[in-house]
C-alpha positions as CSV (number, residue, x, y, z in Angstrom):
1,X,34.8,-36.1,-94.8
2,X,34.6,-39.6,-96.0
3,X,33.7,-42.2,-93.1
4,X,37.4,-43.3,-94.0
5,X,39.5,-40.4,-94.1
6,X,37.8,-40.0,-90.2
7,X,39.2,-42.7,-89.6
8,X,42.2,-42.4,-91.0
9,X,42.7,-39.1,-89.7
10,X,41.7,-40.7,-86.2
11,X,44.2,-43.7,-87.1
12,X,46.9,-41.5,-87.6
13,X,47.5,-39.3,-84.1
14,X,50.4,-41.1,-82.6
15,X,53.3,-39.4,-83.8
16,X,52.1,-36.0,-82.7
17,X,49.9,-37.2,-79.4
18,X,51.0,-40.6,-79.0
19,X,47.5,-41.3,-78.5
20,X,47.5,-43.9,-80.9
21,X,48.9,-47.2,-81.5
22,X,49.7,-49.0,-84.8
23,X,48.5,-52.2,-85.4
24,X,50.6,-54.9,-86.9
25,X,48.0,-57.3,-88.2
26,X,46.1,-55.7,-91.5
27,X,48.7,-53.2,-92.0
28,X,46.5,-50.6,-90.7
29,X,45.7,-48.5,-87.9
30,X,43.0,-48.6,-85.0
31,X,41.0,-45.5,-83.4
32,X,42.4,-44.8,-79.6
33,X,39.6,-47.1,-77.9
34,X,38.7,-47.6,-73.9
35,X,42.5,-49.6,-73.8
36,X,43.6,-45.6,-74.1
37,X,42.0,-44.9,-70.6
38,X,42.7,-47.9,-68.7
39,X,46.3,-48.6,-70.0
40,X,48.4,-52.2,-69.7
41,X,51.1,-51.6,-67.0
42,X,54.4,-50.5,-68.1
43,X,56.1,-50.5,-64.5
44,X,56.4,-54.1,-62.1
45,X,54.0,-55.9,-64.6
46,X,52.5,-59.0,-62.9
47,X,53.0,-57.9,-59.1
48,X,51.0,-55.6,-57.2
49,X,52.9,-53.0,-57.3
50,X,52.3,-52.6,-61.5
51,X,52.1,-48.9,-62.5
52,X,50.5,-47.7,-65.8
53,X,50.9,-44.5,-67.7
54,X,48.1,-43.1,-65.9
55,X,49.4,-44.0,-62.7
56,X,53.1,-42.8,-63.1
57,X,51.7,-39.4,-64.4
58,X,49.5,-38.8,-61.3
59,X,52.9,-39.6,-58.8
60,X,55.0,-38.2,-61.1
61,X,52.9,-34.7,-61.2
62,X,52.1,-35.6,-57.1
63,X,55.9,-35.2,-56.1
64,X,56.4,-32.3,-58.5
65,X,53.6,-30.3,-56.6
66,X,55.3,-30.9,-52.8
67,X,58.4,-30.1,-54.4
68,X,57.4,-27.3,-56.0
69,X,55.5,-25.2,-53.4
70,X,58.2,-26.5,-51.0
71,X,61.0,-24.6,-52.8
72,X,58.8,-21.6,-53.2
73,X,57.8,-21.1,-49.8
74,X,60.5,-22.5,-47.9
75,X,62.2,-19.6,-46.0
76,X,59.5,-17.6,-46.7
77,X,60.5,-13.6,-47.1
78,X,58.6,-10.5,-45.6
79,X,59.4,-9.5,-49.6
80,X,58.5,-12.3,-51.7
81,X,60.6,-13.9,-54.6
82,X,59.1,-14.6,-57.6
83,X,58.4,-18.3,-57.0
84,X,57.3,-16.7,-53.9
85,X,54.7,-14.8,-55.2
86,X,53.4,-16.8,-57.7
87,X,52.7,-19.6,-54.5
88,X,50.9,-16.7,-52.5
89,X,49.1,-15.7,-55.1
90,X,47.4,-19.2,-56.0
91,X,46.6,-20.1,-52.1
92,X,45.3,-16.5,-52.1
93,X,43.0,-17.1,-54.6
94,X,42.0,-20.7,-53.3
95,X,41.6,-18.7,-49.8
96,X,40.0,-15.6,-50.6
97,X,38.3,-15.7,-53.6
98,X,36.6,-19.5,-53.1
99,X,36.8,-20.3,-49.7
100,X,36.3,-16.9,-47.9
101,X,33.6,-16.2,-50.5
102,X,31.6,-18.9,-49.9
103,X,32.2,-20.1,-46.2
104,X,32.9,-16.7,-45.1
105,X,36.1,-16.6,-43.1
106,X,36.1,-18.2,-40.1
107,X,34.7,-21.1,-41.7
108,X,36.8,-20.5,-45.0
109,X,40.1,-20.6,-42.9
110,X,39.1,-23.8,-41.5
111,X,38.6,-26.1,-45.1
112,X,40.5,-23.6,-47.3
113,X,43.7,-26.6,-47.2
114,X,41.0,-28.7,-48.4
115,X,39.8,-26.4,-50.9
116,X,43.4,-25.7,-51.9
117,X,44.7,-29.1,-52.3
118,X,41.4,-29.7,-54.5
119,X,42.0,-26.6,-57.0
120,X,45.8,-27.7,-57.4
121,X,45.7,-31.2,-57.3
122,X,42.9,-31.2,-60.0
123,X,44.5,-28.2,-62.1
124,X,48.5,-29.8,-62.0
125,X,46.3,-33.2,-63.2
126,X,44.4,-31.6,-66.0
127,X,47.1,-29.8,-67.6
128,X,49.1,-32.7,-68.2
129,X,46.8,-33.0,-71.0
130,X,48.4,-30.9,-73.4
131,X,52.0,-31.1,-72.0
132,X,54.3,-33.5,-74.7
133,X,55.4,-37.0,-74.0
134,X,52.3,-36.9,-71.3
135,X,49.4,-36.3,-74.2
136,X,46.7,-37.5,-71.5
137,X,45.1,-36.1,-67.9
138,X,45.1,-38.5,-65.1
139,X,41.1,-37.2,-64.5
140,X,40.1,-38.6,-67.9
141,X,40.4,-41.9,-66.3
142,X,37.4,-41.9,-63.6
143,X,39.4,-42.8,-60.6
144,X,41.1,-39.6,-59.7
145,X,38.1,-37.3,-59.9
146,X,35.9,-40.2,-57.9
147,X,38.7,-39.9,-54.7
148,X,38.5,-36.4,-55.1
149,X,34.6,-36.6,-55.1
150,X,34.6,-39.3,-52.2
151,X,36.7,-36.9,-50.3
152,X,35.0,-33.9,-50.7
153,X,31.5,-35.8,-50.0
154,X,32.8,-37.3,-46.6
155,X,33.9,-34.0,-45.3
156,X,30.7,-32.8,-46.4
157,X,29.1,-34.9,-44.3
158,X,31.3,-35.0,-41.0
159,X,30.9,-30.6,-41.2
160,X,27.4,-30.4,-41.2
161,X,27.3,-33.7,-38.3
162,X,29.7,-31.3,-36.3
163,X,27.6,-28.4,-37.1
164,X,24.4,-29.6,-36.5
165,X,24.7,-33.0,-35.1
166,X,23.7,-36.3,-36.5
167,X,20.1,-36.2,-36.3
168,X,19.9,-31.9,-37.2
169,X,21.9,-32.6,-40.0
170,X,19.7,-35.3,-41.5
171,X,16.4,-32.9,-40.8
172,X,18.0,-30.2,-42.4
173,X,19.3,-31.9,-45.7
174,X,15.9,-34.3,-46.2
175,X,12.9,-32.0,-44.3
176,X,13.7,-28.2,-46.2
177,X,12.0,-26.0,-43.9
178,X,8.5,-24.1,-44.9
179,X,7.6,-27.5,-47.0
180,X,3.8,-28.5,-46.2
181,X,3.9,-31.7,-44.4
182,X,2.6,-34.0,-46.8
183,X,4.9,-32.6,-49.5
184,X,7.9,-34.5,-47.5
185,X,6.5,-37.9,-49.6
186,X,7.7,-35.9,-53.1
187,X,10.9,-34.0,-51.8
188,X,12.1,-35.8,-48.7
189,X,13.6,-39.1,-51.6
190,X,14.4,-36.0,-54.0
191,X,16.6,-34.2,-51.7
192,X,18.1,-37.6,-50.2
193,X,19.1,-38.3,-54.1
194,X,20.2,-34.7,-54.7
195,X,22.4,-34.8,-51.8
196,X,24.3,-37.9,-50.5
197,X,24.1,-39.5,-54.7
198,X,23.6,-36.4,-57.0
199,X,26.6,-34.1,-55.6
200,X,29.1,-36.6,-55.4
201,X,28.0,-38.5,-59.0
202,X,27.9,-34.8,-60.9
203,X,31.5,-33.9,-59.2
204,X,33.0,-37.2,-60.9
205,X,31.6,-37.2,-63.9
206,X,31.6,-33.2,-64.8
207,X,35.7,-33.5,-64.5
208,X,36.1,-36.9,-66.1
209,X,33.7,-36.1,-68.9
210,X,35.7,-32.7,-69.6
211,X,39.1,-34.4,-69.8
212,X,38.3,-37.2,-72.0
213,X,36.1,-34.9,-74.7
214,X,39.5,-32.2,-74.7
215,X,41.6,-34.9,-74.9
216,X,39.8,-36.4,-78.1
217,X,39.0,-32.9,-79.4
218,X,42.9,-32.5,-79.2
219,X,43.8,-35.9,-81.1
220,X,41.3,-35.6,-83.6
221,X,42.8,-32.0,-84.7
222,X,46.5,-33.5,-84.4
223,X,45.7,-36.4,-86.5
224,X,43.9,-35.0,-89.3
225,X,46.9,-32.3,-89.4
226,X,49.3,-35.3,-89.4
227,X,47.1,-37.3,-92.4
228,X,46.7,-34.6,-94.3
229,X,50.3,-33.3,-94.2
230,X,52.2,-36.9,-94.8
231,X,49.1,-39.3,-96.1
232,X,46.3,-37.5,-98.1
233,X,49.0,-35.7,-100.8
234,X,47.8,-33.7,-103.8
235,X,45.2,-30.4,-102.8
236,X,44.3,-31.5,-99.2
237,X,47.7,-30.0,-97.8
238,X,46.1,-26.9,-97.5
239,X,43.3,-28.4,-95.0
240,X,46.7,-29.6,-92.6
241,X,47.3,-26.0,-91.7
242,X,43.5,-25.4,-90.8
243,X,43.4,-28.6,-88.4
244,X,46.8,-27.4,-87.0
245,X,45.2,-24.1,-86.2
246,X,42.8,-25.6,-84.9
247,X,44.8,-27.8,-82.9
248,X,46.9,-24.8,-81.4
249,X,43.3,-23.1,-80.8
250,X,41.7,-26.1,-78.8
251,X,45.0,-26.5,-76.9
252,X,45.0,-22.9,-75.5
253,X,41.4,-24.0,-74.8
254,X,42.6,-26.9,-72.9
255,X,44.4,-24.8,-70.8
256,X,41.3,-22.5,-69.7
257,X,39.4,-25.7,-69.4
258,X,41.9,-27.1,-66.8
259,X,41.9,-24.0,-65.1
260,X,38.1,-23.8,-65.2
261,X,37.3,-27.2,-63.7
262,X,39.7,-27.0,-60.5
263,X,37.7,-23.5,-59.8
264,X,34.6,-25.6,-60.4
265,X,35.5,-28.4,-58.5
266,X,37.0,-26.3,-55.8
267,X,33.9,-24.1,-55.6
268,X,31.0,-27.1,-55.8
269,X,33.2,-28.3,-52.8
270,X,33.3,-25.2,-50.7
271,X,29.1,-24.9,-51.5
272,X,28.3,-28.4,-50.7
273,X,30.3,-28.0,-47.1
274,X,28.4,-24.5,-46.9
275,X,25.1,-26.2,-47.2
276,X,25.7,-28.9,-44.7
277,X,27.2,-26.4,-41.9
278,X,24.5,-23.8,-42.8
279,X,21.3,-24.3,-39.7
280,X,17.9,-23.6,-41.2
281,X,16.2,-20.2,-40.4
């Protein structure tokens, strides 16, 4: 494709994603850029209070999840309901299959409403990606996944303190046992990067990273379908239905990525607090 019709194809994503804006000025159109991610505020503009689409999304899909798993479990049966069951069986998962298999379960019990929160709160934010009228995921802007991150990385810390102790802990995450003395020089600043920088830096940028590549991946289908349905003409129709395919493809994609980076997320989360509580032997 000519450097162009990219464009063009690019230009054109706003009636099916609203992704992208028209420009006024030069009759023509304008690639989604950074303005995309970190939106004007459409809400209270010019107090402190302003909200942008972002924002609303993540309170929007924040009081849809209390309300949700409050009407599912409330007056909880000994035979589940259907909304019943479906609640159980995600806490379940978050309690058996990540927290009690990594923390076993006395430990698993204890962070598994941490865990839980993580793997919903991040899955409920990433599949807003491909919903209509939404068209974006709240973690493709950096802020979400770095509270998550700065969350996770804090109870890190205070489990293995209350494990261990303050001074235990710090032996046991920057002197590995069985390490020759005077390899500490080499691997003491390598696991003090690793740790407290590395772990909370790779949970932040693995989730924003995969939301904002989807997200393009998903208006770059959507606009070439759109440009060569309505703009190109003459024998390029034919491509329109490939992109559209492709479009529905990446979208059911979308939804096992969103799926796949709350267990991720979830699971670095549970391993991190495993390694802080876990006394060298």
């Amino acid at each position: 494709m000519r450097p162009e019709l990219w464009e063009l194809a690019l230009f054109n994503a706003s009636a099916l994603t609203s992704s992208v804006s028209l420009v006024a000025e030069g009759g023509g159109f304008h690639a989604p850029g950074l303005e995309e991610f970190f939106p004007s505020a459409v809400l209270f503009a010019g107090t402190p209070f302003e909200l942008n689409r972002i924002m609303i999304i993540r309170i929007a899909v924040s009081l849809l999840m209390v309300l949700a798993f409050w009407l599912m479990l409330r007056g909880g049966r000994l035979v589940p309901t259907r909304a019943q069951s479906i609640a159980e069986m995600a806490l379940e998962f978050c309690r058996k299959g990540i927290a009690h298999d990594i923390l076993g379960k006395k430990d698993g019990d204890r962070f598994f409403p941490l865990i839980a929160v993580i793997f919903l709160t991040v899955f409920c934010m990433n599949i807003t990606g491909i919903i209509p009228f939404l068209n974006i995921s709240p973690n493709s802007n950096i802020g979400m996944p770095l509270v998550l991150a700065v969350v996770a990385y804090f109870v890190m810390i205070g489990a293995g303190i209350k494990a261990q102790g303050g001074g235990a802990y710090l032996k046991s995450q920057l002197f590995p046992a069985g390490v020759p003395p005077l390899m500490y020089i080499i691997v003491t600043p390598i696991e003090f990067v690793s740790t407290f920088i590395a772990r909370p830096v790779s949970l932040t940028l693995r989730l924003t990273f995969n939301m904002i590549v989807g997200h393009l991946l998903l208006v770059l289908c959507f606009a070439a379908t759109h440009f060569f349905f309505f703009e190109a003409g003459g024998g390029l129709f034919a491509l329109g239905g490939l992109t559209l395919i492709g479009g529905f493809a990446f979208t059911l994609f979308e939804i096992l990525v969103a799926v796949l980076q709350a267990y991720v997320f979830a699971l670095l989360t549970a391993v991190y607090i495993q390694l802080s509580i876990a006394q060298d032997h």
